[in-house]
N, CA, C and O atoms as a GROMACS GRO file, in nm:
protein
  424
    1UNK      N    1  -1.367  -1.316  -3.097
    1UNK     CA    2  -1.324  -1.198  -3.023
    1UNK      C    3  -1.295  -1.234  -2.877
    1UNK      O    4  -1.211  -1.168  -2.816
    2UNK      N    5  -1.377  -1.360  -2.802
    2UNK     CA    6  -1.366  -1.363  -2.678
    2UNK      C    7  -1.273  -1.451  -2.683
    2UNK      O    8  -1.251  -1.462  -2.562
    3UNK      N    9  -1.212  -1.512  -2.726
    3UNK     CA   10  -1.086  -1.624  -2.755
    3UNK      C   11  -0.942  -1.504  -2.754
    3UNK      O   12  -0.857  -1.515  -2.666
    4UNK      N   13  -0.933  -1.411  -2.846
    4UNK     CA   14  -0.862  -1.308  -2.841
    4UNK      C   15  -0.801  -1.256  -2.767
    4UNK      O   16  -0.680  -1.257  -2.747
    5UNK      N   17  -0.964  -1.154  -2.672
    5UNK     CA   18  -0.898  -1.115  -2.557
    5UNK      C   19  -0.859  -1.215  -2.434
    5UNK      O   20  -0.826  -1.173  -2.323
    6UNK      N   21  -0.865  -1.313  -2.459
    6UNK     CA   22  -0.843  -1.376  -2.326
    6UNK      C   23  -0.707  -1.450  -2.340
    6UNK      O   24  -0.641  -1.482  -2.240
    7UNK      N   25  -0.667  -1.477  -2.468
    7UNK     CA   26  -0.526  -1.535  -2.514
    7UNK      C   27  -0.449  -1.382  -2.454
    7UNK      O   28  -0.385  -1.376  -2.349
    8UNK      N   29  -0.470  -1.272  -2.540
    8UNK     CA   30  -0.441  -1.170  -2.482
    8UNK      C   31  -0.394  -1.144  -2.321
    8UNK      O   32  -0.288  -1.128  -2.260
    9UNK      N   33  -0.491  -1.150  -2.301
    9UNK     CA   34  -0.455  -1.113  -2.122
    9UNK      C   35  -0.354  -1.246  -2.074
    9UNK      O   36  -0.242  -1.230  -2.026
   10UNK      N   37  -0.392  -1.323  -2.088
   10UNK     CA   38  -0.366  -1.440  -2.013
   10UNK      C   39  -0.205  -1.410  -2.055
   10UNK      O   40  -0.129  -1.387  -1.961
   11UNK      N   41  -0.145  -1.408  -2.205
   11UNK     CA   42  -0.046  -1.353  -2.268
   11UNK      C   43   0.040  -1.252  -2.167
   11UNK      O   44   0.159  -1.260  -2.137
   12UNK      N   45  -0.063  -1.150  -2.124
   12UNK     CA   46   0.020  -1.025  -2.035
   12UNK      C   47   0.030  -1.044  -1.899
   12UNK      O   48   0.102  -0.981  -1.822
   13UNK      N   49  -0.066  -1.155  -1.867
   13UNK     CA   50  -0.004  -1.180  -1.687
   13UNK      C   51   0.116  -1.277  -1.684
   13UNK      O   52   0.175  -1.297  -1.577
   14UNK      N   53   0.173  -1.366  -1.858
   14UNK     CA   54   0.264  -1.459  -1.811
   14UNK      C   55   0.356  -1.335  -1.831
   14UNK      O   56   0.444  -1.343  -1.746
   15UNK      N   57   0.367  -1.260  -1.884
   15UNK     CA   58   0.459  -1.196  -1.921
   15UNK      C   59   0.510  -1.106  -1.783
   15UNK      O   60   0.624  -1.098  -1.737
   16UNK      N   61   0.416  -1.057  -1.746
   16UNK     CA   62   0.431  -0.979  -1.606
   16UNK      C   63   0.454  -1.095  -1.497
   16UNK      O   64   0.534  -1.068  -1.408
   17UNK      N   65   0.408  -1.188  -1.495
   17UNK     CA   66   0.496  -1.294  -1.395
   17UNK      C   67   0.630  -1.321  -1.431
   17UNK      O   68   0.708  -1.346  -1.339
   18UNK      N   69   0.676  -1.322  -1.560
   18UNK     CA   70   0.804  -1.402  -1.571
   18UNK      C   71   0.924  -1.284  -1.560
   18UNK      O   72   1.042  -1.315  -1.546
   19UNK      N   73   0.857  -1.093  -1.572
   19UNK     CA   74   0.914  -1.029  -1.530
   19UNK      C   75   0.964  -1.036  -1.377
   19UNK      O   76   1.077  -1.053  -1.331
   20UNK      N   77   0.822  -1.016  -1.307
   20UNK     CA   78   0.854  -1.017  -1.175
   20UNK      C   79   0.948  -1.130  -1.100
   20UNK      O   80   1.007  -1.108  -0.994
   21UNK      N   81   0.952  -1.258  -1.174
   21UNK     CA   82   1.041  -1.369  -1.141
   21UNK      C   83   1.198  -1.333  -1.168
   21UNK      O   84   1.291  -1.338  -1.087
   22UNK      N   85   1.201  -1.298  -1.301
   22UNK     CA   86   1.338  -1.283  -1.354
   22UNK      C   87   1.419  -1.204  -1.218
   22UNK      O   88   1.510  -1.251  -1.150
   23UNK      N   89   1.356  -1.080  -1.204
   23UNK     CA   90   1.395  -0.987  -1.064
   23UNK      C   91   1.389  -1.045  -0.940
   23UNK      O   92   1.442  -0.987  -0.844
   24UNK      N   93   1.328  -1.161  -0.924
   24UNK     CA   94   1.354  -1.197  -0.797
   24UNK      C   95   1.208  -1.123  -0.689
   24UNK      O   96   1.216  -1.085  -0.572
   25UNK      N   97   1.108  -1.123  -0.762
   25UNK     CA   98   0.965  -1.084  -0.710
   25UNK      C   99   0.891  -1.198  -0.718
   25UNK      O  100   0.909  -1.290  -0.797
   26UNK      N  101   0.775  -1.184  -0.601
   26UNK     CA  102   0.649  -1.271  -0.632
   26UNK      C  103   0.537  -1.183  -0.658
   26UNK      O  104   0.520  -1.085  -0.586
   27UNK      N  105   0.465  -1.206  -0.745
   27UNK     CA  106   0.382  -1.118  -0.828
   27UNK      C  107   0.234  -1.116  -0.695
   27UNK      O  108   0.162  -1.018  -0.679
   28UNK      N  109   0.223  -1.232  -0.626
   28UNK     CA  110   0.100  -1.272  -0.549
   28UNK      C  111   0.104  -1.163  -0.481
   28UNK      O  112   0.004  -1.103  -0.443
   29UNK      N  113   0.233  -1.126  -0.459
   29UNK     CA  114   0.232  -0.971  -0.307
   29UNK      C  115   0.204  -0.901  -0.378
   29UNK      O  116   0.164  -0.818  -0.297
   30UNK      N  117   0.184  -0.841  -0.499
   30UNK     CA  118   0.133  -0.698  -0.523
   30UNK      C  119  -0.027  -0.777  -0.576
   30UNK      O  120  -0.108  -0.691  -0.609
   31UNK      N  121  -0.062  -0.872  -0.583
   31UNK     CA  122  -0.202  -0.889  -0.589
   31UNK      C  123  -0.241  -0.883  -0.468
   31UNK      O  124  -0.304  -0.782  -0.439
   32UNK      N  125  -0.224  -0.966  -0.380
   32UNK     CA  126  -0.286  -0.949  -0.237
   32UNK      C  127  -0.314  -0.796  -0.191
   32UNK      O  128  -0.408  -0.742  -0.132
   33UNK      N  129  -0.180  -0.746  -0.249
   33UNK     CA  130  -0.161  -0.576  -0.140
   33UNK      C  131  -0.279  -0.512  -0.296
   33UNK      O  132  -0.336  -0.422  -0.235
   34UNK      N  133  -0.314  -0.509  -0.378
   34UNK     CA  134  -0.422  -0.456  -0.462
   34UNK      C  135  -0.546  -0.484  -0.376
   34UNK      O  136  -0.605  -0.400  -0.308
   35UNK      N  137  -0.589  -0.659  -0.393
   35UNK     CA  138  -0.660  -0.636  -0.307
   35UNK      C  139  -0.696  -0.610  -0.144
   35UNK      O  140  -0.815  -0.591  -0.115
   36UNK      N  141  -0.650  -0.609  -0.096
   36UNK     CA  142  -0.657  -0.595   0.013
   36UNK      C  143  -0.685  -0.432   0.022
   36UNK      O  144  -0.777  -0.395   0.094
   37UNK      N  145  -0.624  -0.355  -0.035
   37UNK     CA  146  -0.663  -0.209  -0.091
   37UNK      C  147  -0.829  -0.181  -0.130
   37UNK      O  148  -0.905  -0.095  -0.086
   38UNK      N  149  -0.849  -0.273  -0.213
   38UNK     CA  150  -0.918  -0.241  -0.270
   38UNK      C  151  -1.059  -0.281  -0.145
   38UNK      O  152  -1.169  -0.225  -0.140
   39UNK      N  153  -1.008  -0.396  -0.052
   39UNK     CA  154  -1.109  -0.383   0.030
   39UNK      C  155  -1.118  -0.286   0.146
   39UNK      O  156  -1.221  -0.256   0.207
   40UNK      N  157  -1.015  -0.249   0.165
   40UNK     CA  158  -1.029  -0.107   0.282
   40UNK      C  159  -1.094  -0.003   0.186
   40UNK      O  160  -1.177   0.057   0.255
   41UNK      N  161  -1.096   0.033   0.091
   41UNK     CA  162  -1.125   0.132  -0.011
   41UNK      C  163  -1.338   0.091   0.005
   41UNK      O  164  -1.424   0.179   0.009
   42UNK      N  165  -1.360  -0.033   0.010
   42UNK     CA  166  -1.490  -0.053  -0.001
   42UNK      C  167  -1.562  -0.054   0.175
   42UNK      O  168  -1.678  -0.035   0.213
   43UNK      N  169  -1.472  -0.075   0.229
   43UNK     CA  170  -1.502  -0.063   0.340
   43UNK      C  171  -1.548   0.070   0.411
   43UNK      O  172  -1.629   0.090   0.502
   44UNK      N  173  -1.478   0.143   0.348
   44UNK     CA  174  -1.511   0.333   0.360
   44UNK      C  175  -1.632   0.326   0.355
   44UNK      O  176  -1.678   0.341   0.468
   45UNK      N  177  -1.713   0.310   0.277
   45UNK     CA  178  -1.846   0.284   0.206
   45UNK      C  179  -1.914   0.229   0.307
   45UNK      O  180  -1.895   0.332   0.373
   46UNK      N  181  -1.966   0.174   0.367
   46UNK     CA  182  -2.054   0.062   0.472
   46UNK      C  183  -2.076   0.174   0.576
   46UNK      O  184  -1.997   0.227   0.653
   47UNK      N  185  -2.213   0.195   0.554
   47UNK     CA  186  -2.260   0.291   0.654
   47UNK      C  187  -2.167   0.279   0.835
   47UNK      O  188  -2.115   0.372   0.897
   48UNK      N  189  -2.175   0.142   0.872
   48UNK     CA  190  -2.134   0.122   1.002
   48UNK      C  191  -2.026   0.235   1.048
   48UNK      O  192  -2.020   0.290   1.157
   49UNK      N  193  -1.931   0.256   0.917
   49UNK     CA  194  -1.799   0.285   0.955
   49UNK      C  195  -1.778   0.408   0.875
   49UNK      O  196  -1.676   0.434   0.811
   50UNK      N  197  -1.881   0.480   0.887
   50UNK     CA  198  -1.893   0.657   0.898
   50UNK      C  199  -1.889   0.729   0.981
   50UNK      O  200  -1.986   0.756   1.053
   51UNK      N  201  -1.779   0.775   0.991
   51UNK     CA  202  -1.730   0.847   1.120
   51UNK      C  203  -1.626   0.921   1.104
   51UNK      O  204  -1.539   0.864   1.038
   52UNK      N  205  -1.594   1.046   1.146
   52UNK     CA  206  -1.434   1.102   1.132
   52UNK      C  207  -1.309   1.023   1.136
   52UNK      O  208  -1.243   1.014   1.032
   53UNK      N  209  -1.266   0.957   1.261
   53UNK     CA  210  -1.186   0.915   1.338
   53UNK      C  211  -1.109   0.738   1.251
   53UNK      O  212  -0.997   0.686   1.245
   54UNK      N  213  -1.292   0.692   1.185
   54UNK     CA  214  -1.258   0.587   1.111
   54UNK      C  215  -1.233   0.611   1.005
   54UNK      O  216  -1.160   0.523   0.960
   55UNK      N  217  -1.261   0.713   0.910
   55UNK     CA  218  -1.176   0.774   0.742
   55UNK      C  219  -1.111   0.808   0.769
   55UNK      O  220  -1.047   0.847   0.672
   56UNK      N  221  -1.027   0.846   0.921
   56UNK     CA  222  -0.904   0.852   0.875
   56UNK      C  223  -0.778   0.740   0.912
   56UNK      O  224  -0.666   0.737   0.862
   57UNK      N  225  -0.828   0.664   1.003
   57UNK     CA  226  -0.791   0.537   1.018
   57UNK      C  227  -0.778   0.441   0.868
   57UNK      O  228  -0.677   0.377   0.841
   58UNK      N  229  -0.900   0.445   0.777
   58UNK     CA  230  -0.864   0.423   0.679
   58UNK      C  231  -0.783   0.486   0.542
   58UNK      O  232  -0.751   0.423   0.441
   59UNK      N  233  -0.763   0.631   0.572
   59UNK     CA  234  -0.665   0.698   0.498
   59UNK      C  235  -0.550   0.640   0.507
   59UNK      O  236  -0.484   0.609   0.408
   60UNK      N  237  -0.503   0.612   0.661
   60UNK     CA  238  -0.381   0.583   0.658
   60UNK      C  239  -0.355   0.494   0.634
   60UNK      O  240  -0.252   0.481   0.568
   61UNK      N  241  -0.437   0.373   0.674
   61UNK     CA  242  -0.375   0.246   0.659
   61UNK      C  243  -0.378   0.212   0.505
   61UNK      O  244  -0.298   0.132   0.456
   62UNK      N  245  -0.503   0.295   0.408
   62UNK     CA  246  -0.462   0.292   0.273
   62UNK      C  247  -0.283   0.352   0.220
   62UNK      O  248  -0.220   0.302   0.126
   63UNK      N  249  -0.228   0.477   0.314
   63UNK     CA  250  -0.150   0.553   0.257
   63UNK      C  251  -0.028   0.414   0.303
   63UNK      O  252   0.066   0.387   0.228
   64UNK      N  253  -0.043   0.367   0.389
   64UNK     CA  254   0.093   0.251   0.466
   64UNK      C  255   0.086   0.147   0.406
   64UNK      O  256   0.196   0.092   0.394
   65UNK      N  257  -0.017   0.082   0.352
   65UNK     CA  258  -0.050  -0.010   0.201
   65UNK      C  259   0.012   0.022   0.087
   65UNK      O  260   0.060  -0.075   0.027
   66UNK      N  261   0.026   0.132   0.036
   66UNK     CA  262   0.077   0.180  -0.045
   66UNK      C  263   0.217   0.221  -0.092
   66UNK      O  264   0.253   0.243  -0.208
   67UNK      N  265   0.299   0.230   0.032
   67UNK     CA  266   0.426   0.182   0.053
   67UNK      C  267   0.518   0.051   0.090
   67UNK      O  268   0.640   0.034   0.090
   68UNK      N  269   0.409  -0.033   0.121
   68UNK     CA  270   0.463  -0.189   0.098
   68UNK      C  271   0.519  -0.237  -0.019
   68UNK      O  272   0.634  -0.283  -0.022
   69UNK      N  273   0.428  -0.228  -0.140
   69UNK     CA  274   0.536  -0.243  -0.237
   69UNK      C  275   0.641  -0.207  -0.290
   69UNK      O  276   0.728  -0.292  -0.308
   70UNK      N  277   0.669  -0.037  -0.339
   70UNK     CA  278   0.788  -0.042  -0.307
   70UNK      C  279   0.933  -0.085  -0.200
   70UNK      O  280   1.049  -0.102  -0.236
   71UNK      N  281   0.872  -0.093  -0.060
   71UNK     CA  282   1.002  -0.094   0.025
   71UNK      C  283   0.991  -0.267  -0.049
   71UNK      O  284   1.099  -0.296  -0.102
   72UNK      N  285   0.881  -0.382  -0.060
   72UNK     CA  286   0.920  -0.489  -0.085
   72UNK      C  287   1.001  -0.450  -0.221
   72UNK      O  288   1.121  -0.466  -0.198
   73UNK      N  289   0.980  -0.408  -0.348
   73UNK     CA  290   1.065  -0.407  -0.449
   73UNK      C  291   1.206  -0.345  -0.378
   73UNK      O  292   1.304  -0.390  -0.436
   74UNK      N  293   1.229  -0.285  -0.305
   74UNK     CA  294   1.356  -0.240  -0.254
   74UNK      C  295   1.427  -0.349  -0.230
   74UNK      O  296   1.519  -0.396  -0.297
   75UNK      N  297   1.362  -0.402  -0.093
   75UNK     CA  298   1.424  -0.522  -0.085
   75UNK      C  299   1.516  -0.654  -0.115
   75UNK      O  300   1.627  -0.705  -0.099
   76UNK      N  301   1.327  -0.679  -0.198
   76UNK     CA  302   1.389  -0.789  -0.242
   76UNK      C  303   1.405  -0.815  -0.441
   76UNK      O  304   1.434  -0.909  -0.515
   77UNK      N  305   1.372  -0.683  -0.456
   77UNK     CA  306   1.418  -0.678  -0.624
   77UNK      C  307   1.563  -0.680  -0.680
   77UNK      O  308   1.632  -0.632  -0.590
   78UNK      N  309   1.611  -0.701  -0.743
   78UNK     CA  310   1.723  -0.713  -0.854
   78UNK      C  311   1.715  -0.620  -0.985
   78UNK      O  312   1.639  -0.647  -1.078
   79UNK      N  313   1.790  -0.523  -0.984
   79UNK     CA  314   1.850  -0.470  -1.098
   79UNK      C  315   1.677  -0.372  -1.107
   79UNK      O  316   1.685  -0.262  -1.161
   80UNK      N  317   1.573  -0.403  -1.068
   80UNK     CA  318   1.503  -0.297  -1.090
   80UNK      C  319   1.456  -0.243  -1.047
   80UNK      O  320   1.374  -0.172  -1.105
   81UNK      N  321   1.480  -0.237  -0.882
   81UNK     CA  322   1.424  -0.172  -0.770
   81UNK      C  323   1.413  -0.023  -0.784
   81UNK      O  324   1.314   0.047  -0.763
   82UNK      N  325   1.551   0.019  -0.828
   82UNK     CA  326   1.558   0.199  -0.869
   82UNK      C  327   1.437   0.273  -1.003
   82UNK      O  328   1.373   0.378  -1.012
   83UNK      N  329   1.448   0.195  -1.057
   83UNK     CA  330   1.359   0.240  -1.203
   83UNK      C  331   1.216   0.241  -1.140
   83UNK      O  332   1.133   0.329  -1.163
   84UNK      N  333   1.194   0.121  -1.047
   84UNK     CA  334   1.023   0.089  -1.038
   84UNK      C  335   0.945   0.207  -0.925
   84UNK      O  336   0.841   0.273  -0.926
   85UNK      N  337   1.087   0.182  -0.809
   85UNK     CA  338   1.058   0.251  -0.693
   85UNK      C  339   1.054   0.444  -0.726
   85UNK      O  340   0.984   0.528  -0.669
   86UNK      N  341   1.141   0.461  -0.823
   86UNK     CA  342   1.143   0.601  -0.879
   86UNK      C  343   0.975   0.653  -0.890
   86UNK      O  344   0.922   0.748  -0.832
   87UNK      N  345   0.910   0.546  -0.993
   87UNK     CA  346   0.779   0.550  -1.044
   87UNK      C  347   0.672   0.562  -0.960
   87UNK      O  348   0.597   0.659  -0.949
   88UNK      N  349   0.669   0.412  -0.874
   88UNK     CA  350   0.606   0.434  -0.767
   88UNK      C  351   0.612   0.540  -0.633
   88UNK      O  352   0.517   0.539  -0.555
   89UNK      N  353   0.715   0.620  -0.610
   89UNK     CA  354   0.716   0.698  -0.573
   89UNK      C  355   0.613   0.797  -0.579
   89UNK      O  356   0.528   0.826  -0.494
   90UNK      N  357   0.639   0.857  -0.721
   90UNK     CA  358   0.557   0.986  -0.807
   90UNK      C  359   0.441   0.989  -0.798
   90UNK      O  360   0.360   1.076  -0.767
   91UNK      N  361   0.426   0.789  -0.855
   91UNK     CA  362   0.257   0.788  -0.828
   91UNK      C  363   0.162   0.800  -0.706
   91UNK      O  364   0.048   0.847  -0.703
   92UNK      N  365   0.260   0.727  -0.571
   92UNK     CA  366   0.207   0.721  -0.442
   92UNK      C  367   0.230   0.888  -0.403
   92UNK      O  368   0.145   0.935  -0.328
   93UNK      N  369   0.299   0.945  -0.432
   93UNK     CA  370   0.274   1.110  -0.355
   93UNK      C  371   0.112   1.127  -0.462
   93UNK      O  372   0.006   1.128  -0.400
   94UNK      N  373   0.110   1.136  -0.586
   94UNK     CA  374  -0.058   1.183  -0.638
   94UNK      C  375  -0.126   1.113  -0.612
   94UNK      O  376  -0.238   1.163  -0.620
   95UNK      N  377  -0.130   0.988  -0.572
   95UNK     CA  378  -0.240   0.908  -0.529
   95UNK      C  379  -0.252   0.959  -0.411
   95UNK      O  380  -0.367   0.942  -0.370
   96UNK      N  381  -0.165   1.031  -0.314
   96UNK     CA  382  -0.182   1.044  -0.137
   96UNK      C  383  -0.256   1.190  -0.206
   96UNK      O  384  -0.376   1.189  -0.229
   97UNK      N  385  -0.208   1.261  -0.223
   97UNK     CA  386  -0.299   1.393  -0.282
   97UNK      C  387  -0.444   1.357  -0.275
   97UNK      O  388  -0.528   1.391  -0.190
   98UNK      N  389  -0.461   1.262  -0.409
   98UNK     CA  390  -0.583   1.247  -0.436
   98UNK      C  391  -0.644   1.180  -0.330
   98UNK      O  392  -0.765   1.188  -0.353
   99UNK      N  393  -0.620   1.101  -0.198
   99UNK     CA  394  -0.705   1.017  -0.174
   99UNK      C  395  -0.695   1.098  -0.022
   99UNK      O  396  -0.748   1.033   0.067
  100UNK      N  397  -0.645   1.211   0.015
  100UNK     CA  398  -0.668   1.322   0.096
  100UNK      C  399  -0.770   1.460   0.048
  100UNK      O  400  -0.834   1.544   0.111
  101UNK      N  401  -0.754   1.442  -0.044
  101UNK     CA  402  -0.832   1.547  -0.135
  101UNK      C  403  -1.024   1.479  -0.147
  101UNK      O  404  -1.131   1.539  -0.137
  102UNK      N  405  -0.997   1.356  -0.167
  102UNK     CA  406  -1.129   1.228  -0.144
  102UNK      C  407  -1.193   1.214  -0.027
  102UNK      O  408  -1.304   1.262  -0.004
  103UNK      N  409  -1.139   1.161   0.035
  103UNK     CA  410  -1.153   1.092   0.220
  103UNK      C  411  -1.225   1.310   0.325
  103UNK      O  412  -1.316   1.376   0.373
  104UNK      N  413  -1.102   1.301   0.294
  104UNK     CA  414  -1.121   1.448   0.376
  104UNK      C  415  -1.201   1.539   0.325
  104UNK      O  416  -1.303   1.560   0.389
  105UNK      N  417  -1.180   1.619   0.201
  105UNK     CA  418  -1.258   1.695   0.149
  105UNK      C  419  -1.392   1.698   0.109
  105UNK      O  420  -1.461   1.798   0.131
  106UNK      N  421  -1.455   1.556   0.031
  106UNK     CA  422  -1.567   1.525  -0.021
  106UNK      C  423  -1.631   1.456   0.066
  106UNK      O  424  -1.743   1.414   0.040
   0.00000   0.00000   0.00000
C-alpha cells in the first residue's frame, strides 16, 4: 500500500511538472509562493504578533501573495493563462472572503 501511494503521488507531481513546463511555467514559484503562505498564515499564531495593526498587515500581505500567481501565469504562461487565471480568480475573491471573515471577525 505504501509503495502505491507513493508511485502515485510521485506519478502526479511529474505530471503537474511536465504540465507546468509544456506552458512555459516553473512549478518551484507556486511552491515557494504556497509556502511562504503558509508561513505568514503560521505566523498569525505566535503570541508576539497579536495585535490589530499586525493581522492586518498579515491579511494583506496574505491577500498580495495570492495574486502573484496568477499575474505570473499571465505573464509568463502559454495557451493557458485565460482558463487558469479565470479559476484562480473565483477562488482568490472566496478565499479573500474567507480569510477577512477569519483574521477580522474571529
Amino acid at each position: 500500500m505504501r509503495g502505491f501511494l507513493k508511485r502515485t503521488v510521485l506519478k502526479w507531481v511529474e505530471r503537474a511538472g511536465r504540465l507546468a513546463h509544456k506552458h512555459g511555467l516553473d512549478p518551484r514559484v507556486f511552491v515557494f509562493l504556497a509556502l511562504l503562505g503558509y508561513v505568514i498564515q503560521g505566523l498569525y499564531y505566535i503570541p508576539w504578533f497579536k495585535g490589530k495593526s499586525v493581522d492586518l498587515g498579515f491579511l494583506v500581505f496574505l491577500r498580495f501573495l495570492g495574486v502573484v500567481g496568477p499575474f505570473y501565469i499571465l505573464i509568463k504562461g502559454k495557451q493557458i493563462a485565460a482558463v487558469v487565471n479565470a479559476s484562480l480568480a473565483v477562488s482568490w475573491t472566496l478565499n479573500t472572503a474567507w480569510h477577512v471573515c477569519h483574521f477580522v471577525y474571529l
